[in-house]
C-alpha positions as a Markdown table, in Angstrom:
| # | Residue | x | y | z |
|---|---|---|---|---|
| 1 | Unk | 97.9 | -134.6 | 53.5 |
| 2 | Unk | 98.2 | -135.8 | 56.9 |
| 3 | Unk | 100.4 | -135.1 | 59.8 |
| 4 | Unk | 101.5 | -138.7 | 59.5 |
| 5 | Unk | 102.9 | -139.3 | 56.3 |
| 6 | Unk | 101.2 | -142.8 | 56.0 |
| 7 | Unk | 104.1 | -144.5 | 53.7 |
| 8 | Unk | 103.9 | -148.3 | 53.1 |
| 9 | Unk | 107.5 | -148.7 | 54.9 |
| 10 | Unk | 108.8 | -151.8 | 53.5 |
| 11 | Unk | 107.9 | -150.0 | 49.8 |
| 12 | Unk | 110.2 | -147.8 | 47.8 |
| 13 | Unk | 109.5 | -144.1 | 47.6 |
| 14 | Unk | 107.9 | -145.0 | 44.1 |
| 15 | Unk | 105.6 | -147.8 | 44.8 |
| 16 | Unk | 103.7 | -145.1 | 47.4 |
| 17 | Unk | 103.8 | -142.5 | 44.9 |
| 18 | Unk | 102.1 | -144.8 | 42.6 |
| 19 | Unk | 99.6 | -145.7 | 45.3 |
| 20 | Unk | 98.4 | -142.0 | 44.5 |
| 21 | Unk | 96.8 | -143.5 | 41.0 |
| 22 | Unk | 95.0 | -146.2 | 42.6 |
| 23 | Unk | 91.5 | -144.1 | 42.3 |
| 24 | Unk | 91.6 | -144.0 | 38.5 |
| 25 | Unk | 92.1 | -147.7 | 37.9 |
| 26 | Unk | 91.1 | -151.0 | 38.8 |
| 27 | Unk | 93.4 | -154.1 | 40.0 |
| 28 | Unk | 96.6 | -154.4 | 41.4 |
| 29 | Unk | 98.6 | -152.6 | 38.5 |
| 30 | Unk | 99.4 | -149.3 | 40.9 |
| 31 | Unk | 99.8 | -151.7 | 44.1 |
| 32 | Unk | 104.0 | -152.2 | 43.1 |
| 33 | Unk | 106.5 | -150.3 | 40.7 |
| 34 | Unk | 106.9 | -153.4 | 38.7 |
| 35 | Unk | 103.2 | -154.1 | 38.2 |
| 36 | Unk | 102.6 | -151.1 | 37.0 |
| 37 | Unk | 102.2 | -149.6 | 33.2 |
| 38 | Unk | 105.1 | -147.9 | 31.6 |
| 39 | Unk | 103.3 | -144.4 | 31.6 |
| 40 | Unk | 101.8 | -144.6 | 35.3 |
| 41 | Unk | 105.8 | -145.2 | 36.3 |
| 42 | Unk | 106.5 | -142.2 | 34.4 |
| 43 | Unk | 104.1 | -140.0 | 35.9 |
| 44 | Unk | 105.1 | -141.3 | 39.3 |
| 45 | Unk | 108.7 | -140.4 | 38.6 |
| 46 | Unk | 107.7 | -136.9 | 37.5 |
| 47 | Unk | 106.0 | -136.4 | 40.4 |
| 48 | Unk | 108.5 | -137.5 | 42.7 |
| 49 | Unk | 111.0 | -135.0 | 40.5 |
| 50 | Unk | 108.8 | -132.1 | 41.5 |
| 51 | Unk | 109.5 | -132.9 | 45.1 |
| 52 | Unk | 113.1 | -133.6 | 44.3 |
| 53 | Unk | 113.2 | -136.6 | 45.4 |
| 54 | Unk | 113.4 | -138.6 | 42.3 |
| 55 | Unk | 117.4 | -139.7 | 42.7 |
| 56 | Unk | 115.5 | -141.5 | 45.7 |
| 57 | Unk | 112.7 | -143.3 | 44.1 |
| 58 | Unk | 114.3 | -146.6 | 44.8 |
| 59 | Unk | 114.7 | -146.4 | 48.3 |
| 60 | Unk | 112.6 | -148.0 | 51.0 |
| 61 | Unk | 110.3 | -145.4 | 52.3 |
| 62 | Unk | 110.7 | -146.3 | 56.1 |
| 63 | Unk | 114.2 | -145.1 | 54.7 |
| 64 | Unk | 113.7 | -141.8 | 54.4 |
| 65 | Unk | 114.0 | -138.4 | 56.6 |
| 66 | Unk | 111.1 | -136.9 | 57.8 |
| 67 | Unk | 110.7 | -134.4 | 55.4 |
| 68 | Unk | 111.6 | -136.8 | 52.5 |
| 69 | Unk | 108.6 | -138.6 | 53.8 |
| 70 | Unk | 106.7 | -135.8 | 53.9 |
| 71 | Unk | 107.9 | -135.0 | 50.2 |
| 72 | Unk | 107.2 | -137.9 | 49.0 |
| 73 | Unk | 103.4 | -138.2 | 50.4 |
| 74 | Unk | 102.9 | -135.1 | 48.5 |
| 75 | Unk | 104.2 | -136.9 | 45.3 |
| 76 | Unk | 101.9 | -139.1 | 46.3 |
| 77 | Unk | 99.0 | -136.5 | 46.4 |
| 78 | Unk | 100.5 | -134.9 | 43.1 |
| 79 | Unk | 100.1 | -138.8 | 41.0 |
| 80 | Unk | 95.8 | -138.2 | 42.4 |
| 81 | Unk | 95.7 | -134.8 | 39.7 |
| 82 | Unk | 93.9 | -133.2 | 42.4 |
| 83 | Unk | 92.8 | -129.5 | 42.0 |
| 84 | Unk | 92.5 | -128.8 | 45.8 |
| 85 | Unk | 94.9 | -130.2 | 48.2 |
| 86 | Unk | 93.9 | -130.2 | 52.4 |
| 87 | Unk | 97.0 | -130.6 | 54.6 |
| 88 | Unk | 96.5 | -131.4 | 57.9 |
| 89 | Unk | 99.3 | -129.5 | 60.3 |
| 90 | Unk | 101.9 | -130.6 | 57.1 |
| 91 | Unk | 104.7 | -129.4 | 59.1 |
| 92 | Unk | 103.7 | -130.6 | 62.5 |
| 93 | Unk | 106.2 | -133.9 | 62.6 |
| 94 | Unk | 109.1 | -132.2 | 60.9 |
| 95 | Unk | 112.0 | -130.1 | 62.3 |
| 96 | Unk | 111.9 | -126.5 | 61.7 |
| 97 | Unk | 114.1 | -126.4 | 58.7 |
| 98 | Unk | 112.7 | -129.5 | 57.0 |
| 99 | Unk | 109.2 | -127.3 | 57.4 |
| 100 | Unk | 110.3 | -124.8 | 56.0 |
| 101 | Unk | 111.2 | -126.7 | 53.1 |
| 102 | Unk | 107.9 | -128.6 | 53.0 |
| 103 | Unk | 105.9 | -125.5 | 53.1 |
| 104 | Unk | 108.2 | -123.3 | 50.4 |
| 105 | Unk | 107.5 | -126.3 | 48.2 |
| 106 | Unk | 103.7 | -126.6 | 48.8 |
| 107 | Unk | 103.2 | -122.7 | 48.0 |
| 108 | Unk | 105.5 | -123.8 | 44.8 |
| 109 | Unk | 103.4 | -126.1 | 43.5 |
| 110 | Unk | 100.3 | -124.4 | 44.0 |
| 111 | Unk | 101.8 | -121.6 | 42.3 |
| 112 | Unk | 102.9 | -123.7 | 39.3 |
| 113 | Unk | 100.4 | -126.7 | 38.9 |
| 114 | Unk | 97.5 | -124.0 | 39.7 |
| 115 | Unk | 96.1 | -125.9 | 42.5 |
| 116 | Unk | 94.1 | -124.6 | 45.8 |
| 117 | Unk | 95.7 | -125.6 | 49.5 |
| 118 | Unk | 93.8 | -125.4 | 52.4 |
| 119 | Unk | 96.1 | -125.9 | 55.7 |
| 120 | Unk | 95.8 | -125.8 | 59.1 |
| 121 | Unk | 98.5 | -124.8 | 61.3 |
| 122 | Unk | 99.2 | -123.5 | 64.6 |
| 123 | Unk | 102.3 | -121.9 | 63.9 |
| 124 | Unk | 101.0 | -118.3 | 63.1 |
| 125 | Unk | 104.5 | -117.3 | 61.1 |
| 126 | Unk | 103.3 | -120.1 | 58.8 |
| 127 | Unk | 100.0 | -119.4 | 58.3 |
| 128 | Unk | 101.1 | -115.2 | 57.8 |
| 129 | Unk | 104.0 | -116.1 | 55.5 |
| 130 | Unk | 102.2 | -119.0 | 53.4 |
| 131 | Unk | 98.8 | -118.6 | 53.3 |
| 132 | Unk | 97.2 | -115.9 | 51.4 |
| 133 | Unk | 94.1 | -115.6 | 53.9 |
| 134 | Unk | 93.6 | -116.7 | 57.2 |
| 135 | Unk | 90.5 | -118.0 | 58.6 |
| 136 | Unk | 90.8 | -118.2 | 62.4 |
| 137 | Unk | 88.3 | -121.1 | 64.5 |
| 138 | Unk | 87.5 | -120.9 | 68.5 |
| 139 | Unk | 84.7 | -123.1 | 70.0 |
| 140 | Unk | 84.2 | -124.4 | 66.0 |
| 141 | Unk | 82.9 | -121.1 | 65.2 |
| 142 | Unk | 84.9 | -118.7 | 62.3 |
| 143 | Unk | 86.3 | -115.7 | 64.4 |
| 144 | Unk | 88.3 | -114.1 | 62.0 |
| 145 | Unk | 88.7 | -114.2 | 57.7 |
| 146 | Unk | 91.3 | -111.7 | 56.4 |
| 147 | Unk | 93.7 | -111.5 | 53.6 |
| 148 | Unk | 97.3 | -112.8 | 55.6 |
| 149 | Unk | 98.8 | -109.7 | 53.8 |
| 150 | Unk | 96.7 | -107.4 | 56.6 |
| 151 | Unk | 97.2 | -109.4 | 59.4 |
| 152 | Unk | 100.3 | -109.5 | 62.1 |
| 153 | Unk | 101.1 | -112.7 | 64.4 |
| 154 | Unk | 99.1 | -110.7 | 67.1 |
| 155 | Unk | 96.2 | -110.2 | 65.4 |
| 156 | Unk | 96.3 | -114.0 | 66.0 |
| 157 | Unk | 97.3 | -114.3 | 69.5 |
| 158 | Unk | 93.6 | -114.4 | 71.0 |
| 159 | Unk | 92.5 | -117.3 | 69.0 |
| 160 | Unk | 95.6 | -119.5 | 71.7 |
| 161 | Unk | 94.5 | -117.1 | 74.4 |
């Protein structure tokens, strides 16, 4: 996951999820909804209803809100099957509500699809309230690695200082 959402504009929010299978097959089936299978449409649409986003599936993706773009790119990452997910600043582009959102579903679906995320963030609330251990960098070197649960926002502060 990337702080840009990388959606093919011009495609529907559906097409772009489908983009997420294009590891695990060869050809053009996954390039457009209507090339592709029956059940690869169907997985696409689940994963698009896990975001909540599946009333929109239709709609062009340059479309959407930033944080329905941002929803749907983790679709996206959902129709890959992955086991670890790495989002880079997820919330970075989005207003602070729409992170808010973003980030309560990410911790969802960890929870339920039993998946690892690894994100980076500078907003320290985020990485105390979502993560469940905070590993700190200055000068590329690891300066702290604590369970979030024992940490406070300045415990943080001299990493920024």
């Amino acid at each position: 996951m990337f702080q840009r959402h990388n959606l093919v504009g011009r495609s529907s929010a559906l097409t772009n999820v489908l983009h997420g299978g294009q590891a695990r097959h060869d050809g053009p089936m996954y390039w457009l909804q209507s090339l592709a299978p029956p059940a690869a449409r169907s997985e696409a649409m689940r994963c698009l209803g896990r975001v909540g986003l599946a009333d929109l599936a239709l709609q062009r993706a340059d479309r959407l809100s930033g944080g329905q773009s941002q929803r749907v790119a983790i679709a996206r990452a959902l129709m890959q099957r992955p086991e670890l997910v790495m989002a880079d600043e997820p919330v970075a582009s989005l207003d602070p509500s729409a992170g808010e959102e973003v980030m309560d579903l990410f911790v969802q679906l960890i929870r339920e699809e039993g998946l690892t995320l690894v994100f980076t963030s500078h907003n320290l609330e985020h990485a105390l309230a979502y993560a469940d251990r905070v590993v700190a960098l200055k000068d590329g070197r690891v300066v702290l690695d604590a369970p979030s649960s024992a940490l406070a926002a300045r415990d943080l502060a001299f990493v920024y200082g």
